[in-house]
DOKOL-461487 format. One line per 5 residues: for each residue x, y, z of N, C-alpha, C. Coordinates in pm, whole numbers, padded with zeros to 5 digits. Layout:
N
X/Y/Z/X/Y/Z/X/Y/Z | ...
***
This chain:
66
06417/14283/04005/06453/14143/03998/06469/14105/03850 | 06609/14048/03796/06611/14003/03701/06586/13830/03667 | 06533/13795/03600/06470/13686/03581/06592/13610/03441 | 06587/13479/03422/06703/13485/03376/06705/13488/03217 | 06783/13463/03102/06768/13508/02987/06653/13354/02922
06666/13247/02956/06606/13109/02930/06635/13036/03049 | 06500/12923/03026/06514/12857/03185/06652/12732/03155 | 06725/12774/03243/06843/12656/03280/06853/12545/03245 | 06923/12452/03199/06880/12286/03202/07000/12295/03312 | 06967/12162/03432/07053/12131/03520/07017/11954/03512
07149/11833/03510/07129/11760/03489/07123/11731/03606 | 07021/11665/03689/07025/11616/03860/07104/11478/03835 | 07166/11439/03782/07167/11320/03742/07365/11284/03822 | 07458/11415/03750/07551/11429/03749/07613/11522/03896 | 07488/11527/03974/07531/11631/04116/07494/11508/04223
07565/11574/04301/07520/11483/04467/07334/11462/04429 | 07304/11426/04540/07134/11400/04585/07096/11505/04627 | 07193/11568/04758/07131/11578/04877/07126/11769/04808 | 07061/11822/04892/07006/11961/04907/07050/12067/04900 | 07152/12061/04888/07241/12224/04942/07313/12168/04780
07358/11996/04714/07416/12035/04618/07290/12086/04504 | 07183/12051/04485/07097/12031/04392/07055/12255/04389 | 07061/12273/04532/07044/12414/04514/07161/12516/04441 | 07249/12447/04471/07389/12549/04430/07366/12539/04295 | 07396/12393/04248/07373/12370/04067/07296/12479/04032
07116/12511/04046/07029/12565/04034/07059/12691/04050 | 07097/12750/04082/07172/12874/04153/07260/12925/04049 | 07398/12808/04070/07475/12860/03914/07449/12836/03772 | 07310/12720/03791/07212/12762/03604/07185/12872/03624 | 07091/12977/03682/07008/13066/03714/07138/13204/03670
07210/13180/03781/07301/13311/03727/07366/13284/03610 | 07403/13200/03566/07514/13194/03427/07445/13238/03303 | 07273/13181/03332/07152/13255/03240/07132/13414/03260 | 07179/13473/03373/07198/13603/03378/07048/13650/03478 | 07024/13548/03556/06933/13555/03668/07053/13624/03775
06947/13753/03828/07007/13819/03932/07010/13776/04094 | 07044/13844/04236/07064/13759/04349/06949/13773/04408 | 06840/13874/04353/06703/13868/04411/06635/13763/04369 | 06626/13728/04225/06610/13586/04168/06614/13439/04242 | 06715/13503/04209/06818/13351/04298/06766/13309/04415
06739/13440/04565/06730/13429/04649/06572/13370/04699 | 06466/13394/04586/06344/13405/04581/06377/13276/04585 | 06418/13201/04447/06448/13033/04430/06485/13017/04578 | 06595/13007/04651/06652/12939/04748/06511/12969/04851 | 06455/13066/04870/06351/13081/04974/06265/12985/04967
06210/12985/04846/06085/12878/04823/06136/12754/04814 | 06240/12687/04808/06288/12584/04790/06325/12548/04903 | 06367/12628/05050/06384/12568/05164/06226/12561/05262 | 06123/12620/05190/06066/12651/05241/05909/12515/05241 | 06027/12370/05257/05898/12272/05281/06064/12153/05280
05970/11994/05267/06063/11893/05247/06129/11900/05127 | 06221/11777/05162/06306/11735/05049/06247/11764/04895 | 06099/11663/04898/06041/11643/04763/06014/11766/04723 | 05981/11881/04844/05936/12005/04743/06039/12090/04715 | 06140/12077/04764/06234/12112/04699/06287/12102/04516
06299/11922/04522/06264/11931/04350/06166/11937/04304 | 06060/11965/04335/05933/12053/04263/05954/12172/04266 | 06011/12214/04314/06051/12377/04303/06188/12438/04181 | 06254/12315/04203/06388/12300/04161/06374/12290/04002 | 06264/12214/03955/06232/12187/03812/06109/12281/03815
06090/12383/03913/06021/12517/03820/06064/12582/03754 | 06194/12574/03862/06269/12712/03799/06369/12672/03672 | 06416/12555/03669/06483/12485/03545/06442/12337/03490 | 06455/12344/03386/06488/12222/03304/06582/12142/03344 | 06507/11990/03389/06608/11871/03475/06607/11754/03378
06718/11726/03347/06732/11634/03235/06841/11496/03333
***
């Protein structure tokens, strides 16, 4: 599992609200930092893996939300 080169900034500010966009963003910070699809996939696991809110608690583990 590659982990990525620095943690991401993703602005939540400038994406939809809802869930599937806030994951993709996160997804394409993660890889463009050179985070691999085991990475990635770990993120998307733990991030579907409760409500909404823990989703962005999960979401601003893995990156910087400005």
């Amino acid at each position: 599992m590659k982990e990525p080169r620095e943690k991401p900034i993703v602005n939540f500010t400038s994406i939809n609200a809802n869930a599937f966009s806030i994951m993709g963003a996160v997804v394409k910070a993660l890889r463009k930092e050179g985070a691999d699809k085991e990475y990635c996939d770990k993120y998307r696991e733990e991030a579907e893996s409760g409500d909404y809110d823990h989703l962005l608690q999960v979401s601003m583990k893995y990156c910087e939300v400005c």
